[in-house]
C-alpha positions as CSV (number, residue, x, y, z in Angstrom):
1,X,74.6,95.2,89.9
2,X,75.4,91.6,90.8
3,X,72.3,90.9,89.1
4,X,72.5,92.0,86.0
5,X,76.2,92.4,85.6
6,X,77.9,90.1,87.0
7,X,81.4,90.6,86.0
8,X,80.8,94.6,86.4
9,X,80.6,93.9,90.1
10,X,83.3,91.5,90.3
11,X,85.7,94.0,89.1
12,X,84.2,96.7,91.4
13,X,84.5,94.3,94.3
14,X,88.1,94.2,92.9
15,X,88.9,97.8,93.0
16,X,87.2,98.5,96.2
17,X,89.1,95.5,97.8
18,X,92.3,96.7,96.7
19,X,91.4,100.1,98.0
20,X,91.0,98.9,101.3
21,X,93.8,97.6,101.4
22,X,96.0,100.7,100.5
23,X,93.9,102.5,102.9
24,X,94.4,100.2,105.5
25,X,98.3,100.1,104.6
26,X,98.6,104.0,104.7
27,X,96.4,104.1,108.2
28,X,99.0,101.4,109.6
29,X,102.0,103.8,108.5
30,X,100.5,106.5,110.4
31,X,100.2,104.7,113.4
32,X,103.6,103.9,113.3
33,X,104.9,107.0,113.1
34,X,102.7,107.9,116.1
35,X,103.2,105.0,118.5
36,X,106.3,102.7,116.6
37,X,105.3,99.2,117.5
38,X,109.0,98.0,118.7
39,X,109.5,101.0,121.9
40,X,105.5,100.6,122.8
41,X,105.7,96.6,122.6
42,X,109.7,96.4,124.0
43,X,110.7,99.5,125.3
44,X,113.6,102.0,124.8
45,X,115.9,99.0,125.2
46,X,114.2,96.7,122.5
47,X,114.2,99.4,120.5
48,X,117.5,100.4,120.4
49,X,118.9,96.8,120.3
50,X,116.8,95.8,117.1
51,X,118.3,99.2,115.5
52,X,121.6,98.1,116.0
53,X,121.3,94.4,115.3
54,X,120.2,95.7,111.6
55,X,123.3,98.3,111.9
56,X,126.2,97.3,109.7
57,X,129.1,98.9,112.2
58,X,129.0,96.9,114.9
59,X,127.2,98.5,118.1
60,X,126.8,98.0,122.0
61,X,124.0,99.1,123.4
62,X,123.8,99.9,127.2
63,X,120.8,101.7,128.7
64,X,119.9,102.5,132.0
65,X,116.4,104.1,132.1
66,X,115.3,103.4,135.6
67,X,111.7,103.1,134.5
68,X,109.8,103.0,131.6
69,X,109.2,106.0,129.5
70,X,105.8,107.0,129.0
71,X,104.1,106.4,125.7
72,X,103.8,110.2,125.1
73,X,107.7,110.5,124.9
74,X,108.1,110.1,121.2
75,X,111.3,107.9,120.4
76,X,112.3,108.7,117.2
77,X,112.2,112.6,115.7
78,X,112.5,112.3,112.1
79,X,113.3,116.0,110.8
């Protein structure tokens, strides 16, 4: 197609390149919602704290997990 229409392709590149990107962008929220990055990357305690530094009532967070939950334990239950 490149060939023999040249601007034809370009704009199918176009559209398939934006594609990939929504795709990629919709895969990326469903791997949030499996593993969210903060509690795998920082823990329960990173998670918490960065929930309450965006909280406008002003928060303190004290935890005391003596180890570190396993990433099966699902953080957040959105219902």
């Amino acid at each position: 197609m490149v060939a023999r229409d040249p601007s034809g392709a370009e704009e199918l590149l176009e559209r398939a390149h934006s594609a990939a990107e929504q795709a990629l962008s919709e895969f990326r929220t469903v791997v949030r919602g499996i593993i969210p990055p903060v509690p795998a990357d920082r823990g329960l305690t990173g998670a918490l704290t960065g929930r309450a530094v965006s909280c406008p009532a002003q928060c303190r967070i004290d935890v005391d997990v003596p180890n570190r939950c396993a990433a099966s334990v699902s953080f957040f239950h959105p219902e």
